[in-house]
C-alpha positions in Angstrom: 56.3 40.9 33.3 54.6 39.8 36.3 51.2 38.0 35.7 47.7 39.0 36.2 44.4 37.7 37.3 43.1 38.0 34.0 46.3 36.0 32.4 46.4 33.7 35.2 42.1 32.5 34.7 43.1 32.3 31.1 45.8 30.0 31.5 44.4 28.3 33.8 41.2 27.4 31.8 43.8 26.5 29.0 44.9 24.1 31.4 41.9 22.4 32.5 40.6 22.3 28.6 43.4 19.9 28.1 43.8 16.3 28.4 45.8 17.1 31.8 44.5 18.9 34.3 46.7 21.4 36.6 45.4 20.6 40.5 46.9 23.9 41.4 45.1 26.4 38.9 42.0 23.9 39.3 41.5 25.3 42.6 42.5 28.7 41.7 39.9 28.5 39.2 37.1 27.2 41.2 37.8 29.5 43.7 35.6 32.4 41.8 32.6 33.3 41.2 31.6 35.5 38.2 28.1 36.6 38.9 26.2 37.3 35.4 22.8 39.7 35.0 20.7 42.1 33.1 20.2 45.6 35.0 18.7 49.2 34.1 19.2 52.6 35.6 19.0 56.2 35.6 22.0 58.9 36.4 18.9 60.6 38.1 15.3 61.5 38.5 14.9 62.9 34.8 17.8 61.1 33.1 17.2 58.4 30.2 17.0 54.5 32.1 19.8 52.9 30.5 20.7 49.4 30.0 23.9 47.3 31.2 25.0 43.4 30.9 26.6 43.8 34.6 29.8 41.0 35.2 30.3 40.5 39.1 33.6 38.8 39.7 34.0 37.6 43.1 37.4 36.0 45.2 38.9 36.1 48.5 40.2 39.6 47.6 37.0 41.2 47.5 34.2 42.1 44.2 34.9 43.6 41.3 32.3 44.9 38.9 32.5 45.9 35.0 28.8 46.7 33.3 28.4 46.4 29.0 25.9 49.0 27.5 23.4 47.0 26.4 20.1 48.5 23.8 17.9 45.9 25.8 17.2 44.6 28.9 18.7 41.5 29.6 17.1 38.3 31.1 18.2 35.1 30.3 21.9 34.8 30.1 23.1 31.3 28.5 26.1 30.0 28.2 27.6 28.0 24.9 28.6 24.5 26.5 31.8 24.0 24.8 33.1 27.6 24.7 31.8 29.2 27.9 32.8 32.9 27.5 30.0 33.1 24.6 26.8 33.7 25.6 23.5 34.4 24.8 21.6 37.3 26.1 17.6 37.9 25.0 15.0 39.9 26.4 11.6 39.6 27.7 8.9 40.0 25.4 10.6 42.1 22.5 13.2 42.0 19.4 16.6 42.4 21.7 18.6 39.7 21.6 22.7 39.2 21.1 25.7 37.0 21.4 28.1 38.9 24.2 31.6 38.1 24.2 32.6 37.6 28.5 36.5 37.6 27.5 36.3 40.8 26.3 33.1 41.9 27.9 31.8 43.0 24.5 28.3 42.6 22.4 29.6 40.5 19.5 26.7 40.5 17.4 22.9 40.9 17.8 20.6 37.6 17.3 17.9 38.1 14.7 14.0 38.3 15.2 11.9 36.5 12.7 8.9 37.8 10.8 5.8 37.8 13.1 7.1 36.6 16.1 9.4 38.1 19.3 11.7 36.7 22.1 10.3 35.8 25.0 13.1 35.9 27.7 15.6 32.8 27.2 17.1 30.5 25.4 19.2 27.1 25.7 22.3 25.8 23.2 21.9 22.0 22.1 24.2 19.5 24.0 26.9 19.7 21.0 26.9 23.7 20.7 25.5 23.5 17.1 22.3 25.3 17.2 20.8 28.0 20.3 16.9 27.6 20.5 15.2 30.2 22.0 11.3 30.8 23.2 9.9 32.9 20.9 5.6 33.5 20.7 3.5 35.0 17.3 2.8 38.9 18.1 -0.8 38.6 17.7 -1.3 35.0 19.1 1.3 34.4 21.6 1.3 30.6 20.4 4.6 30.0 21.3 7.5 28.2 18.9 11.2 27.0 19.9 13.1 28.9 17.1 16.3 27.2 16.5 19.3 29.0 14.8 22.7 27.9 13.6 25.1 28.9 16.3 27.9 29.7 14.2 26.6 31.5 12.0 23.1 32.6 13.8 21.2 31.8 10.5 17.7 30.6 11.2 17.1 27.1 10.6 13.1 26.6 11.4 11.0 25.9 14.7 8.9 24.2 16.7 5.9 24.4 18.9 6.3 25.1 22.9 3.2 23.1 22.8 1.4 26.2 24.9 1.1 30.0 24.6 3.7 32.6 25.6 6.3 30.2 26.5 9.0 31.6 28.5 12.0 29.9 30.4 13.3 26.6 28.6 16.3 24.4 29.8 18.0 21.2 28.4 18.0 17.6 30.6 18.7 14.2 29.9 21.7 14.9 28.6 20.2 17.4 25.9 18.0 15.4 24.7 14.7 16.5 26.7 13.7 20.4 26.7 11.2 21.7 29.4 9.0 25.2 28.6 7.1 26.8 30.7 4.0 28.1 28.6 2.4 31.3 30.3 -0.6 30.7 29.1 -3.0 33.5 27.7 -5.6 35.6 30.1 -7.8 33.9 32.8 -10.0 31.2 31.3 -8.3 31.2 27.7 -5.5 28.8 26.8 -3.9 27.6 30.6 -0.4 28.0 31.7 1.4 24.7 31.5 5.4 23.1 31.6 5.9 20.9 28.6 8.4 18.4 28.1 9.8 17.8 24.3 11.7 15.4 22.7 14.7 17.5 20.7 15.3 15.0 18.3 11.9 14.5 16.8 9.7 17.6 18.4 7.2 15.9 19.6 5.7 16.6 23.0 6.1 13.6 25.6 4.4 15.9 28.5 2.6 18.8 29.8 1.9 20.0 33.4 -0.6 21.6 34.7 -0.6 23.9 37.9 -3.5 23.3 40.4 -4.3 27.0 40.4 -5.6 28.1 37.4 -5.0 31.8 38.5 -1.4 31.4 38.2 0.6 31.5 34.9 3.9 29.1 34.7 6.8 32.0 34.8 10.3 30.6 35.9 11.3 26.9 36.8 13.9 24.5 38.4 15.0 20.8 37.9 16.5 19.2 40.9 19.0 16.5 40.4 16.0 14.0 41.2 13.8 15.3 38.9 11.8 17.6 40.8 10.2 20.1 39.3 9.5 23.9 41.1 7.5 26.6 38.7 7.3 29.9 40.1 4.1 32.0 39.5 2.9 35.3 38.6 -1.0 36.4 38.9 -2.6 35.1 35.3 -2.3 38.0 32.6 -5.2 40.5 33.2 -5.3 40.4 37.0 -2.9 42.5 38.8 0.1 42.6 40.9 -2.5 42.7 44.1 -3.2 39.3 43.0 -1.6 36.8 44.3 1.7 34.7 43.2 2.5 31.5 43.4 5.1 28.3 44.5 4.3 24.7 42.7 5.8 21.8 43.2 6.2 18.6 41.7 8.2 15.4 42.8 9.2 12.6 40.5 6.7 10.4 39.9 3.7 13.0 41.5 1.6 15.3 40.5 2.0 19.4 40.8 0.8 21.0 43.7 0.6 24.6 43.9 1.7 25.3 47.8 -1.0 26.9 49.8 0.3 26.3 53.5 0.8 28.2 55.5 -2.4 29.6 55.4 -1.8 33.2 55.7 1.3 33.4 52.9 -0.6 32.9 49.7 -2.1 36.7 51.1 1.5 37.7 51.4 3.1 36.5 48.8 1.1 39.4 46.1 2.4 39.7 42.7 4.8 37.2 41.0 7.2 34.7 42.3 10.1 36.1 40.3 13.0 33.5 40.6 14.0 30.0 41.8 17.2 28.7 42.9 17.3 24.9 43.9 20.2 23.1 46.7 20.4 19.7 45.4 21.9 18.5 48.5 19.3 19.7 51.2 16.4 19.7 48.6 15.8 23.4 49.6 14.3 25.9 47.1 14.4 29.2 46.9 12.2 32.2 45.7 12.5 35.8 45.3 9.5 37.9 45.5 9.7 41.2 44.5 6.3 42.6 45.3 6.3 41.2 48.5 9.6 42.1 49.9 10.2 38.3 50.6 12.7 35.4 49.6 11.0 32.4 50.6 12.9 28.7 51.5 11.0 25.4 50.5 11.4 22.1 51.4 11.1 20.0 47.9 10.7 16.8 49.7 8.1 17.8 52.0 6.5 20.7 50.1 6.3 22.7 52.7 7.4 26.2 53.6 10.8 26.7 56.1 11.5 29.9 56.1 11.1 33.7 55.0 13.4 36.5 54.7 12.5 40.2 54.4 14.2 41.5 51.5 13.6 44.4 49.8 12.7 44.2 46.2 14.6 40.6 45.7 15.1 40.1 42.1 17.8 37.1 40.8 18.8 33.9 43.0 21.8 31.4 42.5 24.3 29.8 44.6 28.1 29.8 44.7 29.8 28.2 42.9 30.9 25.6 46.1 27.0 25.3 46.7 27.1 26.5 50.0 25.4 29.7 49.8 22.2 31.3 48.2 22.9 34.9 46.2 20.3 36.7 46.2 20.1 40.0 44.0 18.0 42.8 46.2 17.9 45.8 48.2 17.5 49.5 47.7 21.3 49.4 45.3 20.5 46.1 43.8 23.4 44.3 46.1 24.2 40.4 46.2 23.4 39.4 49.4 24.8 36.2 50.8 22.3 33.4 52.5 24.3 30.7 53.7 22.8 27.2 53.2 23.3 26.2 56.4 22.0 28.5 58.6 19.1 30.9 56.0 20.7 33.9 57.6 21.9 36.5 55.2 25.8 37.9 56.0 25.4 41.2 57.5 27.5 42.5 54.8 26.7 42.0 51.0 29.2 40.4 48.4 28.7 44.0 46.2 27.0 46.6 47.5 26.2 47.9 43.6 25.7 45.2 41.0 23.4 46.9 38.7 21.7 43.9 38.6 18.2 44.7 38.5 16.7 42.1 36.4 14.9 39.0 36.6 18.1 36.5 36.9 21.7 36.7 38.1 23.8 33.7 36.6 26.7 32.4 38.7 29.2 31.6 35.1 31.6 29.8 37.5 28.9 26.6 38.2 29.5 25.8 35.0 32.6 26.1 34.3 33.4 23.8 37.5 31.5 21.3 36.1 32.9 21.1 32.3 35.8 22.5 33.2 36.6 23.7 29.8 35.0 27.3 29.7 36.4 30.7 27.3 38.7 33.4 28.5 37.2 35.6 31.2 38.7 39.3 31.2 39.6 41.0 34.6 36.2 43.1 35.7 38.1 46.7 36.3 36.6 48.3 39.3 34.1 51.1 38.3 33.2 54.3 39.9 29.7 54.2 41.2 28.3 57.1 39.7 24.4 55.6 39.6 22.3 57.9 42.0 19.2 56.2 41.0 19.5 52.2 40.2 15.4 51.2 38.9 
């Protein structure tokens, strides 16, 4: 019986699991890219918006796309580091949250809220796979908590502070041993946005990061390879998308400065700067914003602006997997557009010209499974008819 792509990824990911490596199915391997994200639509005008965990699976053959009904919107997609085909998915601000299954492109099981308290967007496994902490803030309060759960069993073990209010995107460095939060912060003049930094192991806070524009909150982040640190901004709750958004930057070693040059973009950059994608090897950021119609490219070193792009309604950015492109998610049918690194100049044709992915984040699952090289079972994405007249 002849072999198929989804046999073939399996076995080779078997392979590379193991103590020997096949160079052959390495490649093979590495040469895909399996674009992740949250989307919502409507059939049309009148019709109920409906929401999908949307798989993008990408070769030299072409796109193929499978979608998961979903009873939330998803955000923030994370991956278990040892077994790579289980993920967690949790949405923004609300009770949703589950474990989804990318072999067989199934909800496994949904992730339980606690009493008094909802997800706020993402989440992050420990460096050993053992527990999944997620950002979680009280109802009433928004003081924001780490809850930490077992991850085999999902049991809730306890929490800790965030250290701020309405935390929001968290991610593991030093090796696992460090987690960074951004903290949204409550309304203009109460509690200010911050990024902490916490010690796992004992939960205490060893900093916090202040932006130099107290209008902003602290939304989404990256971590360069250096340490830099790049904290995109919506307006501070309270005062409207016509209010401005924000890029901040921090070096190691500096201080944060929130980006103000050139002078005439903090007027065109209203509403939020949605998410951040970071080149290690150029130093170049970038941003999507949505309410602008812009993707914007940043120079970490210098802190200064290179380039914008007019897109319309960008939402999610990553790169390949072989780091030589920016993906943005954007345009009237939520397509992945391709920015080379290079050159900042989107292909004239997208990677998918549907990818439902309409949320905050896309996720490129094959970054990290080239570098642990030991990921789950991905399941051929069967191509879908696209029968979505309105994508919202």
């Amino acid at each position: 019986m002849p072999i198929n792509r989804r046999d073939f990824l399996i076995a080779s990911i078997v392979l590379l699991a193991g103590c020997k490596r096949s160079e052959p199915a390495q490649k093979r391997v590495e040469g895909t890219d399996v674009f992740l994200g949250g989307g919502q639509y409507r059939e049309d005008a009148e019709a109920q918006t409906r929401f999908v965990m949307s798989v993008v699976d990408v070769d030299a053959a072409g796109a193929r796309r499978s979608i998961t009904p979903s009873r939330f919107l998803p955000h923030g997609i994370h991956a278990h580091p040892q077994q790579l085909h289980r993920l967690a998915l949790f949405e923004k601000k609300g009770p949703g949250a589950c474990e989804y299954d990318l072999g067989t492109q199934q909800i496994i099981r949904p992730i339980p809220t606690t009493k008094n308290r909802y997800f706020y967007g993402h989440g992050a496994y420990s460096a050993d796979g053992k527990v999944l902490m997620s950002t979680e803030a009280d109802v009433d309060s928004l003081d924001g908590a780490i809850g930490i759960r077992d991850s085999t069993s999902l049991d809730y073990l306890g929490a800790f502070p965030s250290y701020g209010k309405a935390p929001h995107e968290c991610r593991l460095i030093d090796d696992g041993r460090t987690l960074v939060v951004t903290n949204g912060g409550g309304e203009l003049g109460g509690d200010p946005p911050s990024v902490t930094y916490i010690d796992v192991a004992s939960q205490k806070l060893l900093d916090r990061v202040l932006l130099t524009d107290a209008r902003l909150n602290t939304g989404h982040l990256g971590i360069a390879r250096d340490r830099s640190l790049v904290v995109v901004s919506a307006p501070r709750a309270g005062l409207g998308t016509v209010e401005r958004g924000g890029v901040s930057i921090r070096n190691p070693g500096g201080e944060m400065e929130t980006l103000t040059e050139p002078a005439q973009l903090p007027r065109d950059l209203r509403g939020e700067a949605l998410s951040v994608a970071i080149h290690d090897e150029t130093g170049v950021a970038a941003v999507t914003h949505p309410d602008s119609n812009l993707v914007t490219f940043w120079s970490l070193r210098e802190r200064v602006l290179i380039k914008t792009l007019s897109v319309h309604k960008p939402r999610g950015v990553t790169l390949t997997h072989d780091r030589n492109a920016f993906v943005i998610s954007g345009g009237e049918q939520a397509s992945l557009i391709k920015v080379p690194v290079a050159t900042l100049v989107p292909d004239a044709q997208p990677m998918i010209a549907l990818s439902y992915m309409t949320g905050s984040h896309i996720y490129n699952w094959s970054s990290g499974m080239s570098e642990i090289l030991s990921p789950g079972p991905m399941a051929a994405v069967p191509r879908r008819r696209d029968d979505a007249s309105a994508v919202t």
